[in-house]
Backbone as a printed PyTorch tensor [residue, N CA C, xyz], in Angstrom:
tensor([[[132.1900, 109.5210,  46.2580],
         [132.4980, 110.4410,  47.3300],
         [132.5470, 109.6330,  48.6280]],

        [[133.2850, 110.1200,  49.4300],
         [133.3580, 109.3950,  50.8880],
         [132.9080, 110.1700,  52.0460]],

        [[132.8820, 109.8060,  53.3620],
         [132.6050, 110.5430,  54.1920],
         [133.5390, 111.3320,  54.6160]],

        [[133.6930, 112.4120,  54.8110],
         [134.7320, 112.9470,  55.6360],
         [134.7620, 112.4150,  57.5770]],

        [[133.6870, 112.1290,  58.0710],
         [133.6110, 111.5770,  59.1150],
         [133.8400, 110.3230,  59.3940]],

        [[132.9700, 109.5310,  58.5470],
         [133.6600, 107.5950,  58.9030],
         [134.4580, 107.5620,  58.1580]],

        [[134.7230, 108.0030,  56.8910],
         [135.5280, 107.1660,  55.4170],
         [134.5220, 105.8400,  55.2860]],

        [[133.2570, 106.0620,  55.3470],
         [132.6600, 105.1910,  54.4120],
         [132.0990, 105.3800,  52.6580]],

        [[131.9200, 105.1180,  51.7490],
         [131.7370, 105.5590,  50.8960],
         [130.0980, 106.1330,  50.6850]],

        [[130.0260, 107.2460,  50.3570],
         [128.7030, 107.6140,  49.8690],
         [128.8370, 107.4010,  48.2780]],

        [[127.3470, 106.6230,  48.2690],
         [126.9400, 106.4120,  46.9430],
         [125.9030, 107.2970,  46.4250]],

        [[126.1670, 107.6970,  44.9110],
         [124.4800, 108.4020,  44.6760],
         [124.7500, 110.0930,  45.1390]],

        [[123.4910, 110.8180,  45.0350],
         [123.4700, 111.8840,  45.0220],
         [123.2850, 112.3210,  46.7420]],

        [[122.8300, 111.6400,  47.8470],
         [122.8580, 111.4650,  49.1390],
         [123.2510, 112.4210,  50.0200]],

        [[122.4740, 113.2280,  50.6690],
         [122.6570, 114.5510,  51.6030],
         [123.3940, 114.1980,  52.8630]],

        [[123.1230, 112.8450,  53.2300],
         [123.8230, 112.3920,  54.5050],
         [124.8000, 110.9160,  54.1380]],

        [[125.7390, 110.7480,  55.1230],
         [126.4440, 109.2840,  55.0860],
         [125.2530, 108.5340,  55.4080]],

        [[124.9510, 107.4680,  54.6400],
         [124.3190, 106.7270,  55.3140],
         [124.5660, 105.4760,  56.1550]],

        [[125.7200, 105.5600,  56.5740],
         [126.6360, 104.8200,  57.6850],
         [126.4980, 105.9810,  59.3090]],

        [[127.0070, 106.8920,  59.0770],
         [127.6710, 107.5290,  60.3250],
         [126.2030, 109.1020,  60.8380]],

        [[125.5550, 109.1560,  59.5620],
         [124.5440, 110.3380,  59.7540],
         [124.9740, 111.8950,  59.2680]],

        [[126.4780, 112.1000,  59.3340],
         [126.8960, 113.1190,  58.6500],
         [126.7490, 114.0400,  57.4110]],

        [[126.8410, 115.0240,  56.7380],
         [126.7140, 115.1520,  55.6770],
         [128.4640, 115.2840,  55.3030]],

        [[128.2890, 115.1030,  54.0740],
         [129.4720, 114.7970,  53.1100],
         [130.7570, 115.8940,  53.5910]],

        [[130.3720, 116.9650,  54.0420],
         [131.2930, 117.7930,  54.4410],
         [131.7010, 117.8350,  55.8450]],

        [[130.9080, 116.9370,  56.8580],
         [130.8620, 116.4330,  58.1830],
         [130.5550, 117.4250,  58.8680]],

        [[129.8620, 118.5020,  58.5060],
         [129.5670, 119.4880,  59.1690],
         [128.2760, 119.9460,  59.9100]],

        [[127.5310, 119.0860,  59.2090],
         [126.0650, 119.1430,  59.4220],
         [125.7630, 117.6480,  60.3430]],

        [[124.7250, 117.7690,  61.0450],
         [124.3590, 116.4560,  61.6380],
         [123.0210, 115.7910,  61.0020]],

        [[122.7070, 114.9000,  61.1500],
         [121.4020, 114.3360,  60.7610],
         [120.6550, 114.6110,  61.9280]],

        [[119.0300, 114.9500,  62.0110],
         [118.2800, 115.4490,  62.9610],
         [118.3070, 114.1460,  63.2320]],

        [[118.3160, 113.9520,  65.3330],
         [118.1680, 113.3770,  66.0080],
         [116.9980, 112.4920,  65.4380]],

        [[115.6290, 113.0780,  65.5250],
         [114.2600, 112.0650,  64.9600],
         [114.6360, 111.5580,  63.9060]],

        [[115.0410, 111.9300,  62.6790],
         [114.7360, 111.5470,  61.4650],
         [114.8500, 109.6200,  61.2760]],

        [[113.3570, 109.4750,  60.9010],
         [113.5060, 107.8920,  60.2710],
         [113.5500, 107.2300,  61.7430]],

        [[113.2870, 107.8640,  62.8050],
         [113.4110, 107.1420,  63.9750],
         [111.8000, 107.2580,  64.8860]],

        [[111.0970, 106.5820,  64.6850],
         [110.2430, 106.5890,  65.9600],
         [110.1920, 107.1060,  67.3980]],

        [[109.3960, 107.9990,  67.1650],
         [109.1150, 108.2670,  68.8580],
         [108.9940, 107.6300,  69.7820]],

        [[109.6730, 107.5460,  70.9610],
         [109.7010, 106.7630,  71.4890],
         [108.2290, 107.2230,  72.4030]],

        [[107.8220, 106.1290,  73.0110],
         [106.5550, 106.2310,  73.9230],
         [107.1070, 106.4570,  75.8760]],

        [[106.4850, 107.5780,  75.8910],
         [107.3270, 107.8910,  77.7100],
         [106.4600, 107.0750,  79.0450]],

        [[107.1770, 106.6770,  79.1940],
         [106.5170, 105.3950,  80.3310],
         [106.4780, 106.7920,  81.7220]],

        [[105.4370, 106.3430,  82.2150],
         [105.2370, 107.0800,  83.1410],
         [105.2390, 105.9100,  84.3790]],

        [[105.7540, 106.3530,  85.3180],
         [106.1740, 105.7430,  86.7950],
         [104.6640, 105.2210,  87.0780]],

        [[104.3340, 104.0980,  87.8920],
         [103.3220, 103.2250,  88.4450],
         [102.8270, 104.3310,  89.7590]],

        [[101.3680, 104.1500,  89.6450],
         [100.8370, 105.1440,  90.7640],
         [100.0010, 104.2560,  91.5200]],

        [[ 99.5320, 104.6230,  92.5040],
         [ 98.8020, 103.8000,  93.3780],
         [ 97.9250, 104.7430,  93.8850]],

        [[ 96.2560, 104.6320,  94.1720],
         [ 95.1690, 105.1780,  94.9480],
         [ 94.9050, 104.5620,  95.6670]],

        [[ 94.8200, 105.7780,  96.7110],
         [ 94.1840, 104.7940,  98.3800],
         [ 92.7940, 105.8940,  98.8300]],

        [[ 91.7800, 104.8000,  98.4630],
         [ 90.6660, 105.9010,  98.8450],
         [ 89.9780, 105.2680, 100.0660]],

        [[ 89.9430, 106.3730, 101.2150],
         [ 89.8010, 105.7610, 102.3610],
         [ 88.2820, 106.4990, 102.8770]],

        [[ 87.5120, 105.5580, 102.7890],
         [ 85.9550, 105.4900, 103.3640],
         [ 85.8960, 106.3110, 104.5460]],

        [[ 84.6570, 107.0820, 104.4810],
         [ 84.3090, 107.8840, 105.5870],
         [ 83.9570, 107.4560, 106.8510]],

        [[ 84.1660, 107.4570, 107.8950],
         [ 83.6950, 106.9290, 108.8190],
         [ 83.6620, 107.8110, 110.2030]],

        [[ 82.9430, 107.9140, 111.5330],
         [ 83.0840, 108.2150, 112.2640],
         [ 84.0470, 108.2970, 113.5230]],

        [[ 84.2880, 106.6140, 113.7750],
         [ 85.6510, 106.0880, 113.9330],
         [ 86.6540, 106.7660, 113.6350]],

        [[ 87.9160, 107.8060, 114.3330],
         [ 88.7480, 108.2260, 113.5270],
         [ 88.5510, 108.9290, 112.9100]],

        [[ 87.4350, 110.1170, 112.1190],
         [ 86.9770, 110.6510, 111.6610],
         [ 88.3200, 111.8490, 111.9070]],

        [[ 88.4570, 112.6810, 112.7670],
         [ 89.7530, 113.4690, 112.7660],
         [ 91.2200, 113.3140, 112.4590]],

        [[ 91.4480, 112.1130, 112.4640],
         [ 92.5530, 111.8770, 111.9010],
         [ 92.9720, 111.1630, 110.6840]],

        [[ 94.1490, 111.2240, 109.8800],
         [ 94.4650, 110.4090, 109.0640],
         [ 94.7800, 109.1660, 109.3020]],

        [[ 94.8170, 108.6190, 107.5080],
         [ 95.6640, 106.9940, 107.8530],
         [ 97.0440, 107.3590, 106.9340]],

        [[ 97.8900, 106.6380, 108.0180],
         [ 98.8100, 106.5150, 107.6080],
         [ 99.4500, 105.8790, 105.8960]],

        [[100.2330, 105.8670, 105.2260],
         [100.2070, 104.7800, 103.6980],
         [101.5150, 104.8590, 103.7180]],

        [[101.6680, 103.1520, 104.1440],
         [103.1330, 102.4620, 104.2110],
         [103.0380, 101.5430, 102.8660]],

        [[104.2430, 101.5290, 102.3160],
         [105.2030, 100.6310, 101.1700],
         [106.1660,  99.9750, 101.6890]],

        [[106.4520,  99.0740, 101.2580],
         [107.5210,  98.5470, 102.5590],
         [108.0420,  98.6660, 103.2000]],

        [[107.1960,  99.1790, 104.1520],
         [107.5510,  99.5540, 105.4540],
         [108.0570, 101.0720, 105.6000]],

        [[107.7260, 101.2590, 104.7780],
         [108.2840, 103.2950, 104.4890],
         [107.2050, 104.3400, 104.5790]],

        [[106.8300, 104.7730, 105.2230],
         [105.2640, 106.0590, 104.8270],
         [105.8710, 106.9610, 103.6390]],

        [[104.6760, 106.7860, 102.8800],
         [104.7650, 107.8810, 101.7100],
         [103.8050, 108.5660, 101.7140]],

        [[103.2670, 109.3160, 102.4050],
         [101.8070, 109.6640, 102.7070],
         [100.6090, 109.7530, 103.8030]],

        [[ 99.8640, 110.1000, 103.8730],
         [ 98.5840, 110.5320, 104.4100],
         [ 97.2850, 110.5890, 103.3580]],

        [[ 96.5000, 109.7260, 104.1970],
         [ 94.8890, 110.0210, 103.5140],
         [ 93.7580, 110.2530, 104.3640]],

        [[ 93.0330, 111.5180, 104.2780],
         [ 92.1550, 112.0750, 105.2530],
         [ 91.1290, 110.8540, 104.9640]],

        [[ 89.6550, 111.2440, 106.0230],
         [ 88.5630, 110.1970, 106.6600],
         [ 87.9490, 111.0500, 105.1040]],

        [[ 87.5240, 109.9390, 104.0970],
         [ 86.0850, 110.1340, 103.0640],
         [ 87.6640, 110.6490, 101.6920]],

        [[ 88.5000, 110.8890, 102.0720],
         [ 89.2510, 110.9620, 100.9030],
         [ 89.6180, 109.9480,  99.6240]],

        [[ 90.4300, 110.8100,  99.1920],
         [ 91.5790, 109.8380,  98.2440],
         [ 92.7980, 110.2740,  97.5080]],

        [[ 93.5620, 109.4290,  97.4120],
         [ 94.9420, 110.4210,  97.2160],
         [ 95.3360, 109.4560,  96.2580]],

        [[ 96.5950, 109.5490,  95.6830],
         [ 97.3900, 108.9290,  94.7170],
         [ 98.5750, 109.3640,  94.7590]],

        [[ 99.7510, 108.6900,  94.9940],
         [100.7040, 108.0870,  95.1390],
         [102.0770, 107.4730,  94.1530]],

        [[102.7530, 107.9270,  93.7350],
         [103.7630, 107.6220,  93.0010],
         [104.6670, 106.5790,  93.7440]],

        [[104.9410, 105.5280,  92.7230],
         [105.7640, 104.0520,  93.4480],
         [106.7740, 103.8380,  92.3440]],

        [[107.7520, 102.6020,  92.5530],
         [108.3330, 102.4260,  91.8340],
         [108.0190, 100.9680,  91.2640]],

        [[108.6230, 100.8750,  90.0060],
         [108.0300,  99.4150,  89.8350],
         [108.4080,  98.0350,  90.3380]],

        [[107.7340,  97.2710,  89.9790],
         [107.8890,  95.7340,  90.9030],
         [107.1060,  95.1140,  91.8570]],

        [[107.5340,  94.6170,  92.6260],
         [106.3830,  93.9430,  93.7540],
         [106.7660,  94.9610,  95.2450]],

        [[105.5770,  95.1550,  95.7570],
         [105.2760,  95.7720,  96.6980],
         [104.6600,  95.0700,  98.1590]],

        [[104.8200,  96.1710,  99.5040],
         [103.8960,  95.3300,  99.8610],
         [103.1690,  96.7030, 100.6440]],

        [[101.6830,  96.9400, 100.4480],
         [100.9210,  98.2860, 101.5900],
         [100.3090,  97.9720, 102.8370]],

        [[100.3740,  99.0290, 103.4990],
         [ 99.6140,  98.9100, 104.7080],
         [ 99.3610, 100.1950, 105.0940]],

        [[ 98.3080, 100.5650, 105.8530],
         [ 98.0580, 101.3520, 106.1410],
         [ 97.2740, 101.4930, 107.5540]],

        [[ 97.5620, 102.8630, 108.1000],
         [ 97.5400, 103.1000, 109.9710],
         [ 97.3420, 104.0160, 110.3690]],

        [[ 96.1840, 104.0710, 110.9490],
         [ 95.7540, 105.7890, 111.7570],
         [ 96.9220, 106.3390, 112.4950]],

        [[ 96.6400, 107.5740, 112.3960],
         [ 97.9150, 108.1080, 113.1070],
         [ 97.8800, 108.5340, 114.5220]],

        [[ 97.2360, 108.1500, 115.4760],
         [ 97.0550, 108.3050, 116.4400],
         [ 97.3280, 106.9330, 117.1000]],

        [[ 96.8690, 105.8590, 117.0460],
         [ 96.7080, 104.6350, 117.7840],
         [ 97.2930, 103.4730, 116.9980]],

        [[ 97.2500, 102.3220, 117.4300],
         [ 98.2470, 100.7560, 116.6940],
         [ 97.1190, 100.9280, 115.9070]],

        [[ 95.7250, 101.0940, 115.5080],
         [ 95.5530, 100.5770, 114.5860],
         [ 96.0840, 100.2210, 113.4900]],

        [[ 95.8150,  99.2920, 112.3420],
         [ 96.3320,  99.2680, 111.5240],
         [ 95.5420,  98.0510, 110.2660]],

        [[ 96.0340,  97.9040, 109.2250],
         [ 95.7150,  97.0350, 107.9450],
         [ 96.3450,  96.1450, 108.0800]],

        [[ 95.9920,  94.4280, 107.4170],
         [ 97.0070,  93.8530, 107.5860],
         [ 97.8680,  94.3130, 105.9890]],

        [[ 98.8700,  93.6020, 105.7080],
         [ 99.5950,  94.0850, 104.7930],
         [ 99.0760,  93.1960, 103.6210]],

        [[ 99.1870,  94.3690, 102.0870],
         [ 98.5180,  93.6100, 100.8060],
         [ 99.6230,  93.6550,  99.9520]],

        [[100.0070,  93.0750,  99.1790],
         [100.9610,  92.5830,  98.1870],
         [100.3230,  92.9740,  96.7940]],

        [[100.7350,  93.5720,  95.9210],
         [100.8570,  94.0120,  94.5030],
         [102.0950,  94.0890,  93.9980]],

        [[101.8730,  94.2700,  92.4510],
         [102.9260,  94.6490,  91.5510],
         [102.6990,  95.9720,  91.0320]],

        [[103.5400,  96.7690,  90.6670],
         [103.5470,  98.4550,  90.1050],
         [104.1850,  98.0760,  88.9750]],

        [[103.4750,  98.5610,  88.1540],
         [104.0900,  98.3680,  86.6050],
         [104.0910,  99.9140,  86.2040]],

        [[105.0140, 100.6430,  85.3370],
         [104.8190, 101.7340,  84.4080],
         [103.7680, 101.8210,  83.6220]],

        [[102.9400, 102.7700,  83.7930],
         [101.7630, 103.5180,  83.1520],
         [100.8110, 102.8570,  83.6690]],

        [[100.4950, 102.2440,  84.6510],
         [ 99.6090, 101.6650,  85.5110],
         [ 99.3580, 102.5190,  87.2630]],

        [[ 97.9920, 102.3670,  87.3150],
         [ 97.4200, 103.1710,  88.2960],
         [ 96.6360, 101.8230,  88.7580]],

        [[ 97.3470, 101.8560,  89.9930],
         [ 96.3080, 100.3880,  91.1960],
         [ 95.8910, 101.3280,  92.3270]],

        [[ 94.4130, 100.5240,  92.4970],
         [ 92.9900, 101.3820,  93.4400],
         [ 93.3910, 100.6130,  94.1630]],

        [[ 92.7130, 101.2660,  95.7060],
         [ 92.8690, 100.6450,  97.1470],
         [ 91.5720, 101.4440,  97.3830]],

        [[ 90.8730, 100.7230,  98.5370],
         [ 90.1120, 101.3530,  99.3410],
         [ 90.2800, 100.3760, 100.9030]],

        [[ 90.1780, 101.3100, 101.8930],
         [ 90.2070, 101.1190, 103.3190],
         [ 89.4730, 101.4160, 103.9020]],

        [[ 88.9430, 100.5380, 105.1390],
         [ 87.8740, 101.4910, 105.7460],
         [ 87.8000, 100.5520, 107.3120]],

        [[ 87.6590, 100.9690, 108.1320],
         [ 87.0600, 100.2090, 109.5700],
         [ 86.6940,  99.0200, 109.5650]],

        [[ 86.7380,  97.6030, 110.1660],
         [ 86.0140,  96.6610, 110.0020],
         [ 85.0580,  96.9260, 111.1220]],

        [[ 84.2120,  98.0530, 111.4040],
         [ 83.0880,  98.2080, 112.4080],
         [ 82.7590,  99.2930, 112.2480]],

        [[ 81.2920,  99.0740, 112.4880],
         [ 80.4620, 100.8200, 111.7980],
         [ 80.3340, 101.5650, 113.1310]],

        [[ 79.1150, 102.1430, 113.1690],
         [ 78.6340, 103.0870, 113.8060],
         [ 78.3490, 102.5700, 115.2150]],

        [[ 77.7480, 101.5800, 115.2840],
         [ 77.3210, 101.0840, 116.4560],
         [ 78.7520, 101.0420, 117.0220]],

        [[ 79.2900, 100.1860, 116.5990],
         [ 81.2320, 100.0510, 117.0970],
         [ 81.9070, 100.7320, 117.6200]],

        [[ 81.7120, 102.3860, 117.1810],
         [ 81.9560, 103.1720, 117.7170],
         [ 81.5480, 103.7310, 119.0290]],

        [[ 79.7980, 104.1140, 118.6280],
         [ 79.0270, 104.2810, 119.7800],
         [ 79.2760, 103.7290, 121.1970]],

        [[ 79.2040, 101.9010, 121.0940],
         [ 79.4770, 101.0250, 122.4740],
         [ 81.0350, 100.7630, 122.7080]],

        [[ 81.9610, 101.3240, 121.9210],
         [ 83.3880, 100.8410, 122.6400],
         [ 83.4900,  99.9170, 121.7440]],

        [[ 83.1280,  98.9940, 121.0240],
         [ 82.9630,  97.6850, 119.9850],
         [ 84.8030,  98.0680, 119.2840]],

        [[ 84.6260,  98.8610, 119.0250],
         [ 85.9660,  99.3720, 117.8570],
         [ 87.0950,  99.1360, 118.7140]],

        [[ 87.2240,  99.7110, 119.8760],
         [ 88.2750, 100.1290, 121.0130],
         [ 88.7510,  98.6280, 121.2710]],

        [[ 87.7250,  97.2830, 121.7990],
         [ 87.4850,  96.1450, 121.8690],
         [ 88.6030,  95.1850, 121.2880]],

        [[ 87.6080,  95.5180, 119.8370],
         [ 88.3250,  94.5700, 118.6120],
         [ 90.0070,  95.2240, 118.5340]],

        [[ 89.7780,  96.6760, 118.4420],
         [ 91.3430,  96.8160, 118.1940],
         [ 92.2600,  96.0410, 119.4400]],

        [[ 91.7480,  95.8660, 120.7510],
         [ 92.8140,  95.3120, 121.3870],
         [ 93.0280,  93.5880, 121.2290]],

        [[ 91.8180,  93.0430, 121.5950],
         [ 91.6670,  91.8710, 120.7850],
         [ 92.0900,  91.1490, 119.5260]],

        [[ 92.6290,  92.1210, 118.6830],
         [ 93.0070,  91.4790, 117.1350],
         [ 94.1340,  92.1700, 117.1030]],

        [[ 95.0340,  92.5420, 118.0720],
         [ 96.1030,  93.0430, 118.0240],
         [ 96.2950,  94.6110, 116.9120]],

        [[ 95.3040,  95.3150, 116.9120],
         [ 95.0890,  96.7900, 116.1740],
         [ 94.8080,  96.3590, 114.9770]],

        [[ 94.6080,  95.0530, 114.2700],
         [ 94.2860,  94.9220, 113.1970],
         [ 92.3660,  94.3930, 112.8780]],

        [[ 92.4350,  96.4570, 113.0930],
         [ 90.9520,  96.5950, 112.3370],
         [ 90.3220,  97.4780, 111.7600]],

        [[ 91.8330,  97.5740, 110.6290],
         [ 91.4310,  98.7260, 109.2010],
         [ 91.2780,  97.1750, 108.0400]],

        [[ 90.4830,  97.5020, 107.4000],
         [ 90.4310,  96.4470, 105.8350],
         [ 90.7870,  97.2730, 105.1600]],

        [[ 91.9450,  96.8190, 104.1420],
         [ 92.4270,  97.1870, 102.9030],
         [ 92.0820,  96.4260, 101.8140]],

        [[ 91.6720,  96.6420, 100.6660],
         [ 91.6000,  95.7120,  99.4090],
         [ 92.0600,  96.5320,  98.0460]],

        [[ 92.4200,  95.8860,  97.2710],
         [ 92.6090,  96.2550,  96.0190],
         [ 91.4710,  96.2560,  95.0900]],

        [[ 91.2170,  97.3020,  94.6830],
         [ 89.6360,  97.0610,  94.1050],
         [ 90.1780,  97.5830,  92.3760]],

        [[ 90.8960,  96.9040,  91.6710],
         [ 91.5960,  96.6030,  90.5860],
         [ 92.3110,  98.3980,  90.0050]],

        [[ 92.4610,  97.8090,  88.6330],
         [ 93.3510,  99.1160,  88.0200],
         [ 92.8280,  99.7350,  87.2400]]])
């Protein structure tokens, strides 16, 4: 017998071509799955930015830049997560009120991977209290948020 769909020959007693997937009368299809593995669904690379509580700034957010793009907001003591695309990156992140800012950190986003961040003030309480914060931010050119990658 042959196929009516390829004209390949079916051999044997055989419900489908086993060339083209058809059945002998070409009318029927072979189920999509059959004999085929599931495929595994890659889920898009995410990123967490959990940003330390502090007094400093305490009312406002920080900003969460990707190259150079905001995708986001993260409140004072939060944490959020973030959908990216894959490859190499670069973050930063910036109160939304003033230059403060992070310097910029470099990662890779891979599919089905989730990369941690945490941020927070490089000056506590006292810093705040005496002007210390106000200081450094003009002095270091607004760079006095710390960002790190604290793994995946």
């Amino acid at each position: 017998m042959f196929c009516s769909n390829c004209g390949k020959e079916i051999v044997g007693n055989e419900n489908f071509c086993p060339n083209c997937g058809k059945s002998p009368s070409g009318n029927t299809d072979l189920p999509a799955n059959q004999g085929v593995p599931p495929m595994a669904s890659a889920e898009p690379p995410r990123i967490e930015i959990h940003r330390k509580s502090a007094w400093y700034g305490i009312l406002n957010d920080f900003k969460v830049y990707v190259d150079g793009s905001e995708i986001g907001r993260v409140g004072n003591g939060k944490a959020k997560t973030f959908t990216v695309t894959p490859g190499e990156h670069k973050l930063k992140v910036k109160i939304t009120w003033w230059w403060d800012h992070s310097p910029e950190v470099a990662f890779t986003a891979a599919n089905n991977t989730l990369s941690k961040f945490q941020c927070r003030f490089t000056f506590g309480l006292l810093g705040t209290l005496f002007g210390w914060g106000g200081l450094k931010s003009l002095f270091t050119g607004g760079n006095v948020i710390r960002l790190e990658n604290v793994g995946n």
